[in-house]
C-alpha positions in Angstrom: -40.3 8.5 -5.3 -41.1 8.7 -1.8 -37.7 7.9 -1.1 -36.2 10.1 -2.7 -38.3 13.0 -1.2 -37.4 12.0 1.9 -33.6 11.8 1.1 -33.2 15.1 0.3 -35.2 16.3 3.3 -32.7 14.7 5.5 -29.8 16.7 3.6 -31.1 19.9 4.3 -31.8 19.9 7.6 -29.4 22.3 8.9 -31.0 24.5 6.7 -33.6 26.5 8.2 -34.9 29.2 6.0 -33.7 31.0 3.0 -35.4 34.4 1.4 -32.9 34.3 -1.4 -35.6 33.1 -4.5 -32.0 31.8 -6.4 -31.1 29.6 -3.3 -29.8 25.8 -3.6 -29.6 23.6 -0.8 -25.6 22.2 -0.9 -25.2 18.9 0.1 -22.2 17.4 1.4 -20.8 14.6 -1.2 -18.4 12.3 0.4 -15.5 12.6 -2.0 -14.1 9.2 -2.5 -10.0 8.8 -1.6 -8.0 7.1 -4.3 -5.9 4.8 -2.9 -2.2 5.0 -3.9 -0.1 2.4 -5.8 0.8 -1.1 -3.4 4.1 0.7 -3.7 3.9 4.1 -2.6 1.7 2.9 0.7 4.1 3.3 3.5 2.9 0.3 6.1 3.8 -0.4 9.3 3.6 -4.2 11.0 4.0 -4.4 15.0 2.7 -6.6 17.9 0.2 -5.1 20.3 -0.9 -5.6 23.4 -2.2 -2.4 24.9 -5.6 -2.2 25.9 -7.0 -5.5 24.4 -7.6 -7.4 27.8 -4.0 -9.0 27.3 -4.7 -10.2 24.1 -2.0 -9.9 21.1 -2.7 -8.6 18.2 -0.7 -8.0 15.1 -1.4 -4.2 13.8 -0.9 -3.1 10.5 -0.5 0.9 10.3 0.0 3.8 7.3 -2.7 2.6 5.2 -3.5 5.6 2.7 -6.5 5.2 0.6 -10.3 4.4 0.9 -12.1 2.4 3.1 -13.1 -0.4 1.0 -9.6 -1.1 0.0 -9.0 -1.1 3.6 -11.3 -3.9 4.2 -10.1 -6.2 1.5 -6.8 -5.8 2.3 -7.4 -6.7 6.1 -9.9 -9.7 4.4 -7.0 -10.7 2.4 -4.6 -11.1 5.5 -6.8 -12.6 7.3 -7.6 -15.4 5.6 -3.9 -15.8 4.7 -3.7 -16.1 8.2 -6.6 -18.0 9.4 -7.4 -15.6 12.3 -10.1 -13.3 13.1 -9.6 -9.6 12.8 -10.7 -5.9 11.5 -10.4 -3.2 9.4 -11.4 0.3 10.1 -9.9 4.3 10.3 -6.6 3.4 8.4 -5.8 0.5 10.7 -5.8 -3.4 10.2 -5.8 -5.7 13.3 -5.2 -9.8 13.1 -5.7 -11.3 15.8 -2.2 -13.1 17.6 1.2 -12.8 16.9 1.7 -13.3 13.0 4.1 -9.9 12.3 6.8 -11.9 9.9 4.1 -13.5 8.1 2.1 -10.3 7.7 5.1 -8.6 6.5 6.1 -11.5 3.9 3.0 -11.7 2.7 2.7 -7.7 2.4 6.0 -7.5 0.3 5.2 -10.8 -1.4 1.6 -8.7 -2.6 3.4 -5.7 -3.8 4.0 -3.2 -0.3 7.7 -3.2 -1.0 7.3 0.0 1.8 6.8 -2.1 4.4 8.6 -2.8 7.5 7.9 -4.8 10.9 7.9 -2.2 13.8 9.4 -2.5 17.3 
């Protein structure tokens, strides 16, 4: 119970002080993103080596959904890979230069939007 006391502390705290006796404290709720069909995402495969300390990285761009879809999809290619890599604000980086087999396997999946850039 404790917890939850101290929860709902935490999500009023931009609220100071309220004379109205009808007041209620609004919380922000994180509304969840659907995540379009594997066909309707529009993704984009290129080679990149900017910033990364020379390194090449594959990056996968256009992702449209939420963020846990996001991760398993960049799970999923990189273990079809056998590379390292991450996942995070719409973007999916494999490490090295895998861009054809990223795109086969994206196609192969169901992305039929997807095309290797550059």
């Amino acid at each position: 119970m404790a917890k939850n006391k101290q929860e709902s502390w935490k999500d009023r705290l931009s609220v100071v002080y309220s004379t109205n006796p009808d007041f209620k404290y609004e919380t922000e709720e994180s509304d969840t993103e659907d995540t379009p069909n594997k066909n309707q995402q529009r993704l984009r495969v290129e080679i990149d080596r900017k910033q990364r300390g020379g390194k090449t990285v594959t990056l996968i761009t256009g992702f449209s959904g939420n963020e846990d879809d996001l991760k398993a999809l960049g799970k999923w290619l990189k273990s079809k890979c056998g590379v390292g890599g991450s996942a995070k604000d719409g973007e999916i980086l494999i490490q090295g230069d895998h861009k054809q087999r990223v795109v086969d396997l994206l196609i192969k999946d169901g992305y039929t939007n997807t095309k290797a850039k550059g």
